[in-house]
SEMI-721375 format. One record per atom (N, C-alpha, C, O): residue in one letter; residue number from 1; x, y, z. Coordinates in pm, whole numbers, plus 50000, padded with zeros to 5 digits. Example, Ala and Ser with C-alpha at 12.3 -4.5 7.8 and 13.67 -1.06 7.14 Angstrom:
% SEMI-721375
> a;1;51319;49431;50780
> a;1;51230;49550;50780
> a;1;51320;49670;50780
> a;1;51424;49668;50846
> s;2;51285;49775;50708
> s;2;51367;49894;50714
> s;2;51290;50003;50787
> s;2;51341;50114;50804
END
This chain:
% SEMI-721375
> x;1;54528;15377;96116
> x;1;54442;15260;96138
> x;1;54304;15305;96187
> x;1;54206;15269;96121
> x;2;54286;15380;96298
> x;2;54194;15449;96315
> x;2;54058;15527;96219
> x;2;53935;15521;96225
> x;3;54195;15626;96096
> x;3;54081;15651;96020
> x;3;54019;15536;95954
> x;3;53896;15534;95949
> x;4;54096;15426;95897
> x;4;54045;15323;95787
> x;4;53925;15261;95884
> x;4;53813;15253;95836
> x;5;53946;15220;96008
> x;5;53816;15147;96066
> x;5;53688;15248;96088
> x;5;53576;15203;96112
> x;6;53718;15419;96074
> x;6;53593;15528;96117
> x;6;53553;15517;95953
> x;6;53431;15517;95936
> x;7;53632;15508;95830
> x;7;53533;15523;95736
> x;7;53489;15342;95728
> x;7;53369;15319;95713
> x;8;53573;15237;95738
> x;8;53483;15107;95702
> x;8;53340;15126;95768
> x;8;53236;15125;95703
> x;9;53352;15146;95928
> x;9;53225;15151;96024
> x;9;53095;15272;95967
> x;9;52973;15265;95983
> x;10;53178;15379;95896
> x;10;53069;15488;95842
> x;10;53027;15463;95720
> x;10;52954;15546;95667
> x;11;53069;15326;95639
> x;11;53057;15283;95522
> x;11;52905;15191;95560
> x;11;52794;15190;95507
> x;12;52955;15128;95662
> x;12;52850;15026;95665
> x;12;52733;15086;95740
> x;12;52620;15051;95708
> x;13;52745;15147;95807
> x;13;52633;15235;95878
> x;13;52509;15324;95742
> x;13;52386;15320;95730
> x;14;52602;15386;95673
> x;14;52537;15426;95550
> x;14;52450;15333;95455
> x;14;52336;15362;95420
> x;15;52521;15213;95417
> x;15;52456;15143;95304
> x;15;52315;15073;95411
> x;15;52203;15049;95365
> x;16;52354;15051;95557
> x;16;52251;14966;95628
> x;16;52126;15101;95641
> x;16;52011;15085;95600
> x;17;52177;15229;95706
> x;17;52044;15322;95615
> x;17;52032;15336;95512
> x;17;51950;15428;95516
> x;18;52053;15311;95377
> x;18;52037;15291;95254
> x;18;51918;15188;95217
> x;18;51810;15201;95160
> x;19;51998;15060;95287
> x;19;51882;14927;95301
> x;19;51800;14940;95365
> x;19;51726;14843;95349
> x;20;51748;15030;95459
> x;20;51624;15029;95538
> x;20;51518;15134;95484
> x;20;51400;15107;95463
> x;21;51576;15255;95466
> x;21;51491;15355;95327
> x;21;51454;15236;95237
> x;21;51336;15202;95230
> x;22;51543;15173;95170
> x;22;51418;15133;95026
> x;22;51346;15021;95101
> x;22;51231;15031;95057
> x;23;51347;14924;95185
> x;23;51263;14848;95274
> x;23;51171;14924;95285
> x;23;51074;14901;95212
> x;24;51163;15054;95387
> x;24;51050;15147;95357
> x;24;50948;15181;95267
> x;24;50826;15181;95284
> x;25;51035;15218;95143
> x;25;50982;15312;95039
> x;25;50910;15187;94978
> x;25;50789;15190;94955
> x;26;51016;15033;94943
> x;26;50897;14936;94910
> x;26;50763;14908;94988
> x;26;50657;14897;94926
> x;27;50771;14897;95137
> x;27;50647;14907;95226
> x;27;50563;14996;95191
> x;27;50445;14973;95220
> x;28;50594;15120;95120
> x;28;50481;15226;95124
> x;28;50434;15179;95002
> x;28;50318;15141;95020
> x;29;50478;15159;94859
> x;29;50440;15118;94707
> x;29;50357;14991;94792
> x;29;50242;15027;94815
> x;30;50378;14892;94829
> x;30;50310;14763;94846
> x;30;50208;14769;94866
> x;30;50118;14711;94805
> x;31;50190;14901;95026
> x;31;50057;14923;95097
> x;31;49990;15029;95042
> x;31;49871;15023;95074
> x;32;50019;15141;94962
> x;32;49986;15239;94920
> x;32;49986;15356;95033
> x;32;49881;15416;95059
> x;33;50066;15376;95075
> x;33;50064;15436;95250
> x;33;50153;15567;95199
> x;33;50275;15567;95213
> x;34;50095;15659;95150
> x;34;50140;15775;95106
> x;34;50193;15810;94986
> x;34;50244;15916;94948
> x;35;50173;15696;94925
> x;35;50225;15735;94757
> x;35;50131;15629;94690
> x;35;50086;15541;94763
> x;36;50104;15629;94579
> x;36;50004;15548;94469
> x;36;50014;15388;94473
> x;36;50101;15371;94387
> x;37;49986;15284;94510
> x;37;50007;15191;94551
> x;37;50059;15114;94423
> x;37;49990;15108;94321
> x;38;50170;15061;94431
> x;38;50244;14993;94302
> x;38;50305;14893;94344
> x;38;50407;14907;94411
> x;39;50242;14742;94307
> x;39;50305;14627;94326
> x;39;50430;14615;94300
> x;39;50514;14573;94380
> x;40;50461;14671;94130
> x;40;50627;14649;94092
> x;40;50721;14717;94170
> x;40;50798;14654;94243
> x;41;50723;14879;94159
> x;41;50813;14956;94253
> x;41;50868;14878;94378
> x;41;50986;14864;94409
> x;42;50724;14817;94464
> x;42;50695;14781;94565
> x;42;50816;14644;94571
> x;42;50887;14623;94670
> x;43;50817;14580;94470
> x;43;50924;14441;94395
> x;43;51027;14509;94445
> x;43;51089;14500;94552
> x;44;51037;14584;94343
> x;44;51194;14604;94333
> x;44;51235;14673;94439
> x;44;51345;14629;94473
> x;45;51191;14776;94520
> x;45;51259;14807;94633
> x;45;51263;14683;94741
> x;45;51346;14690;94832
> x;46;51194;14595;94734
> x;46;51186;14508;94887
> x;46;51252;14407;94832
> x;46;51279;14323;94919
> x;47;51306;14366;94682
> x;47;51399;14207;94677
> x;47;51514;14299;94652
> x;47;51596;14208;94639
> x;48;51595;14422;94632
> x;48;51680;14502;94654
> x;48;51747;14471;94814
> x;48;51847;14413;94856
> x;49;51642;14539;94873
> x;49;51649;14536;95047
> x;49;51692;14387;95075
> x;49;51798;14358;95130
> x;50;51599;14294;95032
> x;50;51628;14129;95055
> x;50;51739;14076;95030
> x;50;51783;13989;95105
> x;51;51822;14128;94894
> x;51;51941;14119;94867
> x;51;52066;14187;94951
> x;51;52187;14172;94932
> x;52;52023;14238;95013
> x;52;52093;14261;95092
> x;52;52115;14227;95183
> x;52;52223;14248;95237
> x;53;51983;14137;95255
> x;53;52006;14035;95368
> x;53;51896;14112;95502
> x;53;51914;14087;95621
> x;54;51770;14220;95444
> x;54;51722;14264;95508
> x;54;51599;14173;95543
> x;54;51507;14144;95466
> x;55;51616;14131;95685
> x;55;51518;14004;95722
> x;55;51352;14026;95744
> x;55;51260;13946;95764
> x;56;51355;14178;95732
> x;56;51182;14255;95751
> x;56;51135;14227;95559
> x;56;51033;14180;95508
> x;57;51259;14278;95502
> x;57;51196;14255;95335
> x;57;51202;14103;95284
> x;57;51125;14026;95228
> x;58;51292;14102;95315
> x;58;51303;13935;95287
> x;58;51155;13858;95307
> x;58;51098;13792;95221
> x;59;51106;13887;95456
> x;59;50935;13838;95496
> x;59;50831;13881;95396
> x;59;50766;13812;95317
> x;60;50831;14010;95415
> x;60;50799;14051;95326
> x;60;50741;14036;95119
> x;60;50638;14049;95053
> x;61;50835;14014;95102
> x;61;50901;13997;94954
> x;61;50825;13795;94978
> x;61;50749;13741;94897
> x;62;50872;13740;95090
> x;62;50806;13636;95097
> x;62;50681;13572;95037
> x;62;50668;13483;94954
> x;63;50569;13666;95126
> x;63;50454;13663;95115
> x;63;50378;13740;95016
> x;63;50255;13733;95014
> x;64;50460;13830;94914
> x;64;50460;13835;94818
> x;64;50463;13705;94694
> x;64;50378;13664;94615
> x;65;50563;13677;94715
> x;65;50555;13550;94606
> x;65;50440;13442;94656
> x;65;50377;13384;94568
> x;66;50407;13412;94808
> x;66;50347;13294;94846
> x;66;50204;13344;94773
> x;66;50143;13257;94710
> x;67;50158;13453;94778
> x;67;49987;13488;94728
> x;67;49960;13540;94597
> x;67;49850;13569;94549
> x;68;50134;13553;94517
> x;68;50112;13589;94356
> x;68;50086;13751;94384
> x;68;50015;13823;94313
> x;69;50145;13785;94480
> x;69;50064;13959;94500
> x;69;50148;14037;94406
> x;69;50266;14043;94440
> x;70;50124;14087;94318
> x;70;50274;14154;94228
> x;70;50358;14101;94158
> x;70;50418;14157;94066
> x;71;50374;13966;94198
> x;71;50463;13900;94111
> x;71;50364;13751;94067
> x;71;50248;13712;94060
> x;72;50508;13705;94045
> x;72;50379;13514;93997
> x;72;50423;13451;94133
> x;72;50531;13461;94192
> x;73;50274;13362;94174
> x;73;50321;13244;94259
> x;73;50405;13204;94268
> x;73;50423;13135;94168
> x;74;50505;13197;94345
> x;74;50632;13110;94401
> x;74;50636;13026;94536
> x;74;50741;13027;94600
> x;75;50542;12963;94577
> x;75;50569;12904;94720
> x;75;50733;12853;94737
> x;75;50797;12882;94838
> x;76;50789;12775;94629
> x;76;50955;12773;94654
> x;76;51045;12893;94714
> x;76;51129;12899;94803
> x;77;50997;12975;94636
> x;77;51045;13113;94625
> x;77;50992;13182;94793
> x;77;51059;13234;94882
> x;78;50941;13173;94789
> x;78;50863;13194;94937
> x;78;50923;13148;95074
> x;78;50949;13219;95171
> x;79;50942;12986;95056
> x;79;50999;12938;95124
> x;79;51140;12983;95184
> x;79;51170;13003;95302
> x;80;51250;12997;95023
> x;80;51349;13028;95046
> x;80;51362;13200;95131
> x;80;51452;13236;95206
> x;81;51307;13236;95111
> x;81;51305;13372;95187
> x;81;51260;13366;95298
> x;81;51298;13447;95383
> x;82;51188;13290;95320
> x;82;51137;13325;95468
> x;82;51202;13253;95547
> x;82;51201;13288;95665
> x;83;51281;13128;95509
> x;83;51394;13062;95574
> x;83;51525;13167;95609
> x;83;51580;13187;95717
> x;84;51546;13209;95514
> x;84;51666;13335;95520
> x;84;51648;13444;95628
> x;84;51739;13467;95707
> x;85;51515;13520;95632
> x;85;51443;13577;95709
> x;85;51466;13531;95890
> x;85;51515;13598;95981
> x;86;51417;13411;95891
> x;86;51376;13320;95974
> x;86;51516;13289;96054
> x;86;51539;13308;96174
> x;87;51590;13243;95968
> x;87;51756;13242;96016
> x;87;51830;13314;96089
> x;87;51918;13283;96169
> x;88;51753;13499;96030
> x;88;51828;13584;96110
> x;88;51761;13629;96238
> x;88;51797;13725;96306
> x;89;51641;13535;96266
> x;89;51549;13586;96362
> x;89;51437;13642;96355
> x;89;51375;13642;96461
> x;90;51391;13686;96275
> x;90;51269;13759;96205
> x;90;51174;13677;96284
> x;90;51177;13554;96282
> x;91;51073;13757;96368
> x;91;50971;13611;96450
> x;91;50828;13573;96340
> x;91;50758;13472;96349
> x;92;50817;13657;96265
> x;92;50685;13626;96180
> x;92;50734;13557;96102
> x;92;50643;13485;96061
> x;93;50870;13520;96027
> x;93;50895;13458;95947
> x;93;50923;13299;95996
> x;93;50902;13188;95948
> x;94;50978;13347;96105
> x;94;50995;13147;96158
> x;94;50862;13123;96208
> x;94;50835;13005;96189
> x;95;50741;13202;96281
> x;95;50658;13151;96265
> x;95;50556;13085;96172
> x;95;50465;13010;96207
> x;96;50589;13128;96030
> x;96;50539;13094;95884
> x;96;50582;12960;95836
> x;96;50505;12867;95814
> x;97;50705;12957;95823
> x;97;50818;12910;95723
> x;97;50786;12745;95778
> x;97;50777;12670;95681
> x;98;50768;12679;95902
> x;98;50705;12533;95919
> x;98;50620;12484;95821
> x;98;50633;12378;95759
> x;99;50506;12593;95807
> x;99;50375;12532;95767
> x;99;50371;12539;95642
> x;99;50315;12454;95572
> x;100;50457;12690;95578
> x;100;50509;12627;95374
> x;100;50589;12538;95383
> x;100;50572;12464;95286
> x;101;50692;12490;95467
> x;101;50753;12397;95441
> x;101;50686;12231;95450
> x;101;50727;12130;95394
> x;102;50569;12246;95543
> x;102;50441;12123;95517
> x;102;50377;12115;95410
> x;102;50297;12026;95384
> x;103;50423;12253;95306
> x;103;50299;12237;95198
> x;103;50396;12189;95134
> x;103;50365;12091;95065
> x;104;50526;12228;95131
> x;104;50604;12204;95015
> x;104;50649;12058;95037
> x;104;50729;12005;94960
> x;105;50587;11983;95163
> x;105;50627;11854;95138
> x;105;50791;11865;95199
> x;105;50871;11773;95184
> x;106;50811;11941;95241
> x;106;50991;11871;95280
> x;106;50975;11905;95480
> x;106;50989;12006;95548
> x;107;50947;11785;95508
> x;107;50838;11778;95657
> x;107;51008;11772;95772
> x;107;51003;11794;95893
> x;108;51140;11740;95698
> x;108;51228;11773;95826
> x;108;51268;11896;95820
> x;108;51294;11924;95937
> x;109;51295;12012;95738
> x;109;51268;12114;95764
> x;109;51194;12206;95853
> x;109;51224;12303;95923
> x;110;51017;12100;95807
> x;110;50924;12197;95908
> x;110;50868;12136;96007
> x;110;50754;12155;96051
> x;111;50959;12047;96051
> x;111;50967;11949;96193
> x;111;51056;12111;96290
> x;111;51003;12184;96374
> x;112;51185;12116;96240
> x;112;51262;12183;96245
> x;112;51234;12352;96303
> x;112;51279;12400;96407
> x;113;51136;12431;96186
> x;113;51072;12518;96256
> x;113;50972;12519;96376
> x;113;50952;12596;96470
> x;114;50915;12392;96328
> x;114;50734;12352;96431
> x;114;50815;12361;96572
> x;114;50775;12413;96677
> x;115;50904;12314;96555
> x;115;50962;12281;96677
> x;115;50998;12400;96767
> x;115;50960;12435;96878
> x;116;51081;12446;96680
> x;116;51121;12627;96711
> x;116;50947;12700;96807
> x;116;50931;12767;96909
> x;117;50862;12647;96714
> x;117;50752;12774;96740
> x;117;50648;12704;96863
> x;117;50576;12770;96939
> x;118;50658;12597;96862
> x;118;50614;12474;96946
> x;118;50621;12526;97174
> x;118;50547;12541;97271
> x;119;50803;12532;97122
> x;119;50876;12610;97222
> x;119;50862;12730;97263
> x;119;50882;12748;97383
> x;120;50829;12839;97185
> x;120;50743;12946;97204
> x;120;50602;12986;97231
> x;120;50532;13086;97246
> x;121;50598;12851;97229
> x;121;50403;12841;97297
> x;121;50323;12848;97169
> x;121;50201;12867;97166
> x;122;50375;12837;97099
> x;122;50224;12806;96964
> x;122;50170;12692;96967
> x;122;50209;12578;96943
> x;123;50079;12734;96999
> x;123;50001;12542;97025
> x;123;49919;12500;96904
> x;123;49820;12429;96922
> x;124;49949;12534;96798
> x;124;49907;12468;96661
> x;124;50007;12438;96598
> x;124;49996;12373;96494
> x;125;50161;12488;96658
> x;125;50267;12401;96620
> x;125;50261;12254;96676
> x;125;50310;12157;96617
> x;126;50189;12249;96810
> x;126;50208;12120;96883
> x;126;50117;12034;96757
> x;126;50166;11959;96672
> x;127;50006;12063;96770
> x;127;49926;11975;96685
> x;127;49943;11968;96530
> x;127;49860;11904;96464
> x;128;50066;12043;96458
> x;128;50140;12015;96288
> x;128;50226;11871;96349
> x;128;50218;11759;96299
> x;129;50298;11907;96455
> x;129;50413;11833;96501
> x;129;50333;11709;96566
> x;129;50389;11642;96652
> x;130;50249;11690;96540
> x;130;50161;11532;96635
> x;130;50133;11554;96480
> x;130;50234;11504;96432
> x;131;50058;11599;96373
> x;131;50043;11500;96271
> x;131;50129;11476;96153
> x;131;50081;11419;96055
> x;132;50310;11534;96154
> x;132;50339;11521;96077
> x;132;50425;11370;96121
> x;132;50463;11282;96044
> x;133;50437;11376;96243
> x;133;50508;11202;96352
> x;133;50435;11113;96310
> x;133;50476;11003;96273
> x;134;50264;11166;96311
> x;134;50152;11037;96256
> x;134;50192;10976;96161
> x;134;50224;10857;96157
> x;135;50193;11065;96064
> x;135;50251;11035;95878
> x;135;50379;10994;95870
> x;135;50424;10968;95758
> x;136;50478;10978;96009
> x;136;50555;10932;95970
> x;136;50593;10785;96056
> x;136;50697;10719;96060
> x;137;50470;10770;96116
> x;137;50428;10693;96203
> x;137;50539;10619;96360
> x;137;50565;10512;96415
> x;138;50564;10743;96366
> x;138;50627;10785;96525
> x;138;50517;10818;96582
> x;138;50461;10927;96565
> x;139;50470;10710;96667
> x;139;50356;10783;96702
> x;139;50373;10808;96869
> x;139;50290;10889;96911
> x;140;50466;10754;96970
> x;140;50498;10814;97064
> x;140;50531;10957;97067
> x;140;50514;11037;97159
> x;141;50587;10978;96936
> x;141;50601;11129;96957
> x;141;50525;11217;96892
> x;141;50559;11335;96889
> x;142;50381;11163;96817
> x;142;50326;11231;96789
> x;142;50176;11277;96939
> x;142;50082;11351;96969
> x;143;50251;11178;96976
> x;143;50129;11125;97147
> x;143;50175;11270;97201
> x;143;50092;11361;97209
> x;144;50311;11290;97237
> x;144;50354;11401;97312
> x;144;50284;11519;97229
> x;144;50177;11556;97278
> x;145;50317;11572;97136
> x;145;50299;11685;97068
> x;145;50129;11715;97088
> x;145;50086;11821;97134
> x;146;50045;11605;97045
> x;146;49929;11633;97054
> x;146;49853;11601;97205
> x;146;49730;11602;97211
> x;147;49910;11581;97287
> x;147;49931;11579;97422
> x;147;49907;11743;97483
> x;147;49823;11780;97565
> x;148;50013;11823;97411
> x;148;50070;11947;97423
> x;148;49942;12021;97367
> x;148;49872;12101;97429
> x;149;49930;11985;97260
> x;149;49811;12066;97212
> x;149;49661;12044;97268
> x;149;49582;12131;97307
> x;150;49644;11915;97260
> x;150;49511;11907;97353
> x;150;49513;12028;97468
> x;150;49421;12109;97475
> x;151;49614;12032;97545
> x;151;49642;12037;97704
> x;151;49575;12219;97672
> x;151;49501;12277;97751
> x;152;49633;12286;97523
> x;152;49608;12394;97514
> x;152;49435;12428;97429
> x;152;49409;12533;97371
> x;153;49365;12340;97440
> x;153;49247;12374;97365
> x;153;49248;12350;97207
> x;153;49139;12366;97153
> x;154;49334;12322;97143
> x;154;49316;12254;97029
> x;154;49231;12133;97013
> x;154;49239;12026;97072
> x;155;49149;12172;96924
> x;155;49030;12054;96860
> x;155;49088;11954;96784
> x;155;49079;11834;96808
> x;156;49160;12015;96676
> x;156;49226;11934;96556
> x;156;49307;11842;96652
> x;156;49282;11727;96618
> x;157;49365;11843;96724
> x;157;49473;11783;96829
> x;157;49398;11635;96910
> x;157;49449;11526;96939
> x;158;49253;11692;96929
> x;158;49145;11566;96968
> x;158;49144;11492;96901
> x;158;49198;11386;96933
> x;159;49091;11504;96788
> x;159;49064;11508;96676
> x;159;49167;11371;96632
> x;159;49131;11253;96635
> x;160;49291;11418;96595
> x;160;49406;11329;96542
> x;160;49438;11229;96686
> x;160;49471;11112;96662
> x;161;49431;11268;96819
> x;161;49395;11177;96955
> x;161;49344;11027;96946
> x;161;49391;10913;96953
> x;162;49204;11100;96923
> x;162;49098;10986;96886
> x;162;49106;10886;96765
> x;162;49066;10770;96764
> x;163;49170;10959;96657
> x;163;49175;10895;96536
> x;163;49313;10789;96487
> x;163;49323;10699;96403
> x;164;49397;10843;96575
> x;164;49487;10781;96528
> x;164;49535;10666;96706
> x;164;49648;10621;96724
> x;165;49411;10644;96813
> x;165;49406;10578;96903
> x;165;49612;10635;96972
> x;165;49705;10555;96978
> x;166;49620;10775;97007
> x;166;49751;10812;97059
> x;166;49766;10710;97206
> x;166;49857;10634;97239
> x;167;49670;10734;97258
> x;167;49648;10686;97388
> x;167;49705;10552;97418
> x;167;49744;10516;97529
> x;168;49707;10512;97357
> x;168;49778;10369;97333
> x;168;49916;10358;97291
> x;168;49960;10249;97254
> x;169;49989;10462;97293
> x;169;50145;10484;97270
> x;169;50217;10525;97419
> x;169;50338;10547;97425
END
């Protein structure tokens, strides 16, 4: 029993350095950081890595599709990865993944993250989260959020204050 759990544990130890080399080797093709800079290579090693559930390529491979860098535009495609990413903790990716999910229009999702990043002190989450309550015309709770953001120096946060008369909620 012993040996079967030293090779399962040396199985998985291997393929997880396996997955982090080509995460790498795609990072270097992407950036050109010691070898000839190649968008595709750069593909295929980092949605390899992604497939595997690697939450640095996954971001990665993300913001790839979101800017058409190497591949074609995908903001869907984008989304879904950086949610996956985001899931496993990745902090650049849940910090992202709110504000494509505002573009992409599906606003309880990126209620969902705003919220996440809101709590971590991003204070331009406070003021997404005061105008996506506006639009949905909760406006007590868009009072709080942009409450939050004012309190931190946000303009846009005045801004939607004044305009949408919060003060009065």
């Amino acid at each position: 029993m012993r040996s079967i759990l030293l090779v399962f544990f040396t199985f998985i130890l291997l393929n997880a350095t396996e997955i982090d080399e080509k995460f790498h080797l795609g990072m270097r093709y992407l950036m050109g950081n010691g070898v000839t800079q190649d968008k595709h290579k750069a593909y295929l090693y980092l949605n390899e890595s992604a497939q595997s559930g690697h939450p640095e390529a996954e971001y990665n491979l993300a913001l790839m599709y979101y800017m058409g860098d190497g591949v074609e535009q995908n903001v869907t495609k984008s989304a879904e990865l950086l949610d996956a990413s985001a899931t496993k903790g990745y902090k650049r990716a849940q910090e992202n993944i709110g504000r494509v999910y505002m573009q992409l229009l599906q606003f309880d999702k990126a209620i969902k993250w705003l919220k996440i990043n809101a709590k971590d002190g991003d204070t331009k989450a406070n003021y997404l989260l005061a105008e996506l309550y506006v639009e949905k015309g909760e406006f007590k709770t868009a009072k709080r959020y942009a409450k939050e953001a004012i309190n931190a120096g946000d303009a846009d946060a005045k801004r939607l204050w004044s305009e949408h008369k919060l003060a009065n909620y």
